[in-house]
C-alpha positions, -999 to 999 in steps of 0.1 A, spaced: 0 0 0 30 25 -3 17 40 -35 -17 43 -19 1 62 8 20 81 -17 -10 95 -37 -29 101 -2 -3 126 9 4 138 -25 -35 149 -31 -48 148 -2 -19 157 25 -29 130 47 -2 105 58 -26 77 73 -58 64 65 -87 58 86 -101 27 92 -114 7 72 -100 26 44 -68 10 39 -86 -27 35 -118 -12 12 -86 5 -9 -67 -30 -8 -98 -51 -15 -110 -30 -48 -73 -32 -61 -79 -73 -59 -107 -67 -79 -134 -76 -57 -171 -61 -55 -171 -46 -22 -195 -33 4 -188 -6 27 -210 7 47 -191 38 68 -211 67 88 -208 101 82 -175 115 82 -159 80 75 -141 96 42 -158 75 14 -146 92 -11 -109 81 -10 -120 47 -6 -125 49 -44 -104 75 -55 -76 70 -40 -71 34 -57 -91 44 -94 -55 74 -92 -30 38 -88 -46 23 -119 -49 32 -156 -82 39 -169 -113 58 -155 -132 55 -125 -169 55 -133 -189 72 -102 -229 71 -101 -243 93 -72 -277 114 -64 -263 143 -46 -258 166 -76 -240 196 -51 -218 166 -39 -210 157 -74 -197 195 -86 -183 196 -51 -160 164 -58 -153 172 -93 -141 205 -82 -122 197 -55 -109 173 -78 -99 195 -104 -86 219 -80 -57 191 -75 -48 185 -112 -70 154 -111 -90 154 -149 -124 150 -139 -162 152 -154 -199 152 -146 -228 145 -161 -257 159 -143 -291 166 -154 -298 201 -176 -264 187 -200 -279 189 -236 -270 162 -255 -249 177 -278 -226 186 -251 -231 148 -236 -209 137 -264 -183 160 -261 -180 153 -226 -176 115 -232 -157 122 -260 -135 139 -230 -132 104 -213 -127 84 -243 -96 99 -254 -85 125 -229 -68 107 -200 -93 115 -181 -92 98 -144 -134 106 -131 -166 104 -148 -196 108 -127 -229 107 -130 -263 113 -118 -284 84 -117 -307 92 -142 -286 95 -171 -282 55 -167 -319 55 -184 -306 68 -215 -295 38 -236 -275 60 -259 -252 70 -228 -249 33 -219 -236 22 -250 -210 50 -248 -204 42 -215 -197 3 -227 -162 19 -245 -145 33 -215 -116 21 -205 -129 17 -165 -112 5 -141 -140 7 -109 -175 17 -110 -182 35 -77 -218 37 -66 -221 61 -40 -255 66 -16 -259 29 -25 -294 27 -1 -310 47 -26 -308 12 -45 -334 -4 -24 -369 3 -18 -363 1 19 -340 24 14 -348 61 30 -341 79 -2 -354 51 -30 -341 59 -67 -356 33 -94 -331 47 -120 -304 28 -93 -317 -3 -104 -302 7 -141 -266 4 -122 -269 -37 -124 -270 -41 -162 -232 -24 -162 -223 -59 -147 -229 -70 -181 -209 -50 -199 -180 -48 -172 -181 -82 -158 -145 -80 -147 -144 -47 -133 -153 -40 -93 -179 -26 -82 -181 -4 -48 -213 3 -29 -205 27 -7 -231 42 23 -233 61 56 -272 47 63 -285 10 60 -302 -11 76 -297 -49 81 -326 -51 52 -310 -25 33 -275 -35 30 -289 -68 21 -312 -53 -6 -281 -31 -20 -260 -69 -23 -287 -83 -41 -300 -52 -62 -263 -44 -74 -258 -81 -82 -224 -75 -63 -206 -110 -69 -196 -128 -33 -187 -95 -19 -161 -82 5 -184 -65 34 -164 -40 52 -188 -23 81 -178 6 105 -194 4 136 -222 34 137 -207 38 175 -196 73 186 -184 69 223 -179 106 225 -214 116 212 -240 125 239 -273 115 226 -300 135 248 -334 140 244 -355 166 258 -390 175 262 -393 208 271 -420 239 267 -397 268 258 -370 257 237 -355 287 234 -347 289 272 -329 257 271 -314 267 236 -298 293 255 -284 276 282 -272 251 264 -255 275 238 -238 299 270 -226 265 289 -209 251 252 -201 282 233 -176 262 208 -188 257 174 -229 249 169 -254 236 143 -288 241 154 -315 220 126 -348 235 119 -370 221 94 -378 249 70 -361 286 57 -387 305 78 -374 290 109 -338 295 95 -342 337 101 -364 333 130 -343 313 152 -313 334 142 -329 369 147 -338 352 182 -304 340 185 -290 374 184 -311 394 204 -296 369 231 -266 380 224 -254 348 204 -231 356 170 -253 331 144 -260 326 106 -281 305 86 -282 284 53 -308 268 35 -313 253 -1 -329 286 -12 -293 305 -13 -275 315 -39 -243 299 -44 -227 331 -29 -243 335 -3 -242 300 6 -203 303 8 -206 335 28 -226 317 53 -206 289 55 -171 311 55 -183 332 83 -188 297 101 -164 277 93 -137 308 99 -157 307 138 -167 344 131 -197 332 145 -208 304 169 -236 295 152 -254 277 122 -287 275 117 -297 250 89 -321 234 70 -313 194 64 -296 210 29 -265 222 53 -239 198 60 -228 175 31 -186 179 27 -184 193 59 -153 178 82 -150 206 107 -133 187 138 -139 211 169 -182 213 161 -195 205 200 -230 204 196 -256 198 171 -299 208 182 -324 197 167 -352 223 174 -373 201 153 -382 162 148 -364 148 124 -383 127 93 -362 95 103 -334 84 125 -311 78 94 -308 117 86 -307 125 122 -277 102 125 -258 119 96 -266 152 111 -256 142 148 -225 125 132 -215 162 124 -203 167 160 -171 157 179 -149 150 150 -122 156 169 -126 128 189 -134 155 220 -171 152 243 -196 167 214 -238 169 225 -263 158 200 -296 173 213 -332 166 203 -356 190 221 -395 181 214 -425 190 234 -462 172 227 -473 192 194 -435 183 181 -457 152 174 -489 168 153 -464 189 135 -441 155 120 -475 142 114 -488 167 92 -450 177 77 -445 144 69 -471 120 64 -505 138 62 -487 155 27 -475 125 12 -486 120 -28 -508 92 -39 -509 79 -74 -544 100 -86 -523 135 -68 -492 125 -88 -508 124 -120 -528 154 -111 -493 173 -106 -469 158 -135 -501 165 -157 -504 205 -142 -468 211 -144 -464 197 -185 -493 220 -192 -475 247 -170 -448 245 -192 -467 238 -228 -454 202 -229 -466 187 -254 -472 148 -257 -444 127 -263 -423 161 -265 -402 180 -234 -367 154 -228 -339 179 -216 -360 206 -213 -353 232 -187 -371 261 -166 -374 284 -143 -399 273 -119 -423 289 -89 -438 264 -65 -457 292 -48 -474 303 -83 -478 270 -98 -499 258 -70 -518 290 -68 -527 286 -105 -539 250 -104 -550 256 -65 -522 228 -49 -519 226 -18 -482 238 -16 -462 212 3 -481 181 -6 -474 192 -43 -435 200 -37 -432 161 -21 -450 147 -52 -421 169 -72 -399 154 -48 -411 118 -58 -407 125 -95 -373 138 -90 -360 107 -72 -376 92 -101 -356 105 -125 -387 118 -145 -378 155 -134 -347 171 -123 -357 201 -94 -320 222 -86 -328 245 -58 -316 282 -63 -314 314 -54 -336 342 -69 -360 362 -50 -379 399 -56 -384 420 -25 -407 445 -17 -411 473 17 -433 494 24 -430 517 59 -462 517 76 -449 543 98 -448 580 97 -411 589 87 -408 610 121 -414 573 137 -385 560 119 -362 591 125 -373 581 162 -361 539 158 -333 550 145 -318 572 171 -331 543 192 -315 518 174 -281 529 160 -268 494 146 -296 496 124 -288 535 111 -266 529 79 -288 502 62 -323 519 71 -308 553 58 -291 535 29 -331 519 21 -346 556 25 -318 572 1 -323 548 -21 -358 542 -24 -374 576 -18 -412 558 -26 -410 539 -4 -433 552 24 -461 556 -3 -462 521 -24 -449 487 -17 -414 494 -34 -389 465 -51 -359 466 -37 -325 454 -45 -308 436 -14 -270 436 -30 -273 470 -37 -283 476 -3 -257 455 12 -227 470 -7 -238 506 -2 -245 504 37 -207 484 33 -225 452 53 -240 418 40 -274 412 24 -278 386 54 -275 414 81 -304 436 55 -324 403 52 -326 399 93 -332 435 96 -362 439 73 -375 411 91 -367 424 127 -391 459 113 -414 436 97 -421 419 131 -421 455 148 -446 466 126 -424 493 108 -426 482 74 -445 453 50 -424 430 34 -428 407 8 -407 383 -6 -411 358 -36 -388 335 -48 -382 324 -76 -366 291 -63 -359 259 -85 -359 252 -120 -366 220 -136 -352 197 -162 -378 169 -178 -356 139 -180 -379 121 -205 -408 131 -227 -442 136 -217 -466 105 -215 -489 113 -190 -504 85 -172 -477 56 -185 -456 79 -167 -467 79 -137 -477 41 -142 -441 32 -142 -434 49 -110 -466 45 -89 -457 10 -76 -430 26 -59 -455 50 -36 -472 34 -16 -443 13 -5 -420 46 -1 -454 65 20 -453 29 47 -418 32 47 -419 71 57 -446 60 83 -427 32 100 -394 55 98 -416 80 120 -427 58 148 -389 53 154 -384 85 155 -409 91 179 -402 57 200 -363 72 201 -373 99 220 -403 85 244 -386 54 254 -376 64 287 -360 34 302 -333 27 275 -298 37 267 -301 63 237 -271 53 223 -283 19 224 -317 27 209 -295 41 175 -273 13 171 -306 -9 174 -323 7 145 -289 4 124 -285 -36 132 -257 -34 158 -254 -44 197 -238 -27 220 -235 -45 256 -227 -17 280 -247 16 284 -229 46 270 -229 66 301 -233 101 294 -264 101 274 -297 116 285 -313 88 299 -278 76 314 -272 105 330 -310 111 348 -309 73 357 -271 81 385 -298 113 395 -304 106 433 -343 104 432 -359 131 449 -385 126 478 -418 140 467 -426 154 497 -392 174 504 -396 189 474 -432 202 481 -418 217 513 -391 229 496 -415 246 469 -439 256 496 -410 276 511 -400 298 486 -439 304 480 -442 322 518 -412 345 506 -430 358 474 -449 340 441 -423 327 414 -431 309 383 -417 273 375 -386 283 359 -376 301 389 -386 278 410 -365 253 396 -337 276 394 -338 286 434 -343 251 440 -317 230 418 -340 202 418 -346 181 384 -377 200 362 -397 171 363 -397 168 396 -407 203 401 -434 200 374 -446 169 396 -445 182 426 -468 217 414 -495 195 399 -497 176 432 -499 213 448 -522 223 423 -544 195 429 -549 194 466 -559 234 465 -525 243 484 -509 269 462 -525 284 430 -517 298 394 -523 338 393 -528 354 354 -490 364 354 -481 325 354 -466 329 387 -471 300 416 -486 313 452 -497 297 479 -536 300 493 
């Protein structure tokens, strides 16, 4: 492996693998299939790269995750590594040329997005490469039990006819027991080599908390670990919310979601990454390609859709191999909200039609006509038009993009309009009030002079460069009046476009796909109830309760988990801490928050012990929210 060693440092300025690198590396160059299931952060990519660089020929690589892809083949590129992708939106014209690339240009990459394996033109080209591995990353996405099903996967097995000699490596950071047999079976991977890192982390501390006001505990939680954060939310509107809430604490934070553009997805990231502030807040889109080592805790101020995602995120912390916190906090509607987010909006076959129907007419599709066509695409105006109901119709788009029928590429492109609802002698007031705010509010009011008359467009770059700050720091302002009451805003976005990967046929469309939906909705279902088991089983090891779910057993409890940690708690005596309660109550009324705080005793315990109170008509609960006895 010296020459494997060689290329790592040369590349990729590492000296020593991780485990099980080494061994996937050694068993590809054998020429074995191979199986490797690695979470998060495991460094999957070298485990095909690194060997496809000591061999001649071209390394095919077939993955979902277009960002990943132009990420890789970047990064790539950036090293003097010849590499190319083929991604949905390539005319064909430019197809050829790009294969013609491979064929006879030393290249050392190819990838590809799943779909393009549907084209039987690009297979036969395909067939004349000189490969010497074919890489198939997010390999669940090959199986129906898999979290993130892609039929157009299932197109990956027929290269075993035309390469029968070359290796093939499923690679993935989330399977189950069913899944990574599935994956064996669906790949037709011949006797393979099974290489599978335990999904362990011994320095992750899985808690779970159920708790009213997040935000309080957000806070502490935040001022007791101030290293580098990652706070999950489930949609952009929480994204500025949760940061404008952020700072008025006091806390340095950002956000990022897949509405960004490209620039200002970098900024976001730089300002994080470069610890200029503490924290991210993100949207599920945040996170792929990032290794940053010191991250010590990751929140979840949402439920996640399943535990597999919720494992990649966590596995974002403790890198470093240092104590990290992975933190779910959920109160009782946490529960109607995942219902109706995730399941009460899934697509059935009759909705699908009714959507991939809409959207070719929205587009003037005609019949048997639209392959690689591309546009420019609204969600919030396309269901307005046809009267969608908005999230129910972008999971149906969802569906048909993991079907390869459609490719939806989030972007960035959003008109915004204020309007001040105040007299301008109010705003002369905020801003002698508010002087962080002065240089951007008089940049708007120089710039914009209607603006106190009409709703008025406005340009947020312009805004940003002239007041010399970032169109972030505009975006969070606008909000922060909006919520005040000092101006209207509007913003619409804008926010995909989409690519037809195949012409328009209507209901044998959707025919071909169908079978795949109701099977994907029970799957979503069942992937729920172990989310929601995870974080009511009480009496049970968290850590123990993950590696479950992903096949493994581990024998002792991890010890510094939430339910680890409450079960050492000394167990209070219910009737010292009425006492104790009752005794602060005969000084003056306090609300349960300071209650606990005065009286360092465990909330639930508290909460307990004020219902018993309640009950027997000893203390009572004034209109302020504040405890007193009778």
């Amino acid at each position: 492996m010296n020459k494997a060693l060689e290329i790592l440092e040369k590349y990729w300025k590492h000296n020593t693998f991780r485990h099980p690198q080494e061994e996937i590396i050694q068993s590809v160059l054998d020429g074995k299939d191979t199986f490797a299931l690695m979470p998060t952060g495991g460094g999957k990519s070298i485990c095909f790269q690194v060997p496809a660089m000591m061999q001649e020929g071209i390394c095919l690589v077939i993955s979902p995750l277009i960002a990943l892809i132009k990420d890789q083949v970047q990064n790539l590129q950036d090293k003097g590594i010849k590499a190319i992708a083929l991604t949905g939106g390539i005319h064909q014209d430019e197809i050829i040329d790009l294969l013609d690339n491979c064929q006879y240009g030393n290249y050392k990459f190819l990838y590809l997005s799943p779909e393009r394996l549907q084209n039987d033109w690009i297979l036969e080209r395909i067939k004349n490469l000189p490969l010497n591995l074919i890489a198939v990353d997010e390999a669940h996405c090959v199986s129906q039990w898999g979290h993130d099903f892609r039929p157009a996967y299932l197109k990956i097995a027929q290269l075993k006819e035309f390469f029968p000699k070359i290796p093939f490596l499923a690679l993935t950071a989330s399977a189950t027991l069913r899944v990574k047999e599935d994956i064996i079976l669906q790949l037709k991977l011949g006797n393979p080599n099974i290489f599978s890192k335990s999904f362990y982390r011994d320095n992750i501390a899985y808690m779970v908390f159920e708790v009213e006001d997040k935000l309080h505990l957000l806070q502490q939680i935040l001022s007791k670990n101030p290293e580098p954060s990652i706070i999950y939310v489930t949609n952009r509107k929480s994204c500025l919310e949760t940061v404008h809430q952020l700072e008025s604490y006091g806390f340095k934070a950002t956000f990022y979601h897949g509405g960004l553009h490209p620039k200002e997805k970098e900024t976001q990231m730089k300002l994080w990454m470069e610890e200029k502030v503490q924290v991210m807040v993100a949207t599920n889109a945040f996170g792929m390609g990032i290794d940053k080592g010191n991250v010590k805790t990751i929140v979840h101020l949402h439920l996640p859709q399943n535990l597999e995602n919720y494992y990649q995120e966590t596995g974002r912390a403790g890198r470093n191999g240092e104590k990290a916190f992975a933190i779910l906090l959920n109160n009782p509607s946490d529960v109607f909200h995942a219902e109706a987010q995730f399941l009460s909006v899934l697509p059935d076959k009759a909705f699908l039609n009714q959507v991939f129907s809409k959207l070719c007419s929205y587009f003037q599709i005609a019949y048997g006509e639209g392959i690689d066509e591309q546009f420019s695409f609204n969600l919030n105006q396309f269901c307005a038009k046809y009267n969608l109901p908005t999230l129910k119709t972008y999971n149906a788009l969802q569906f048909l993009d993991r079907q390869g029928v459609i490719n939806l590429s989030q972007e960035f492109s959003e008109k915004t309009s204020i309007q001040f609802i105040i007299e301008s002698r109010e705003v002369i007031r905020y801003i002698s009030l508010n002087p962080g705010d002065e240089e951007i509010l008089l940049t708007i009011l120089r710039t914009y002079p209607g603006v106190y008359d009409m709703p008025t467009a406005v340009n947020l770059t312009l805004i940003s460069k002239k007041s010399n700050t970032d169109e972030r720091k505009v975006m969070l302002l606008l909000q922060k009046l909006k919520d005040k009451q000092i101006i209207e805003l509007s913003a619409k976005s804008n926010d995909a476009t989409i690519t037809f990967n195949e012409v328009r046929e209507d209901d044998r469309t959707i025919n071909r796909i169908s079978k795949h939906i109701e099977t994907q909705n029970k799957l979503k279902a069942d992937q729920l109830k172990a989310v929601l088991y995870y974080c009511r089983e009480n009496d049970t090891c968290k850590n123990k309760l993950l590696m479950r779910y992903f096949g493994e057993t581990i024998k002792d409890d991890c010890g510094i988990c939430s339910y680890c940690i409450n079960k050492d708690k000394k167990k209070q005596n219910p009737e010292e801490v009425k006492t104790k309660i009752m005794a602060l109550l005969k000084m003056q009324d306090f609300d349960s928050r300071d209650i606990q705080k005065l009286t360092k005793l465990p909330k639930d315990d508290i909460i307990f012990a004020l219902q018993d109170l309640l009950e027997n008509d000893i203390i009572c609960i004034k209109s302020n929210n504040l405890y007193s006895l009778k």
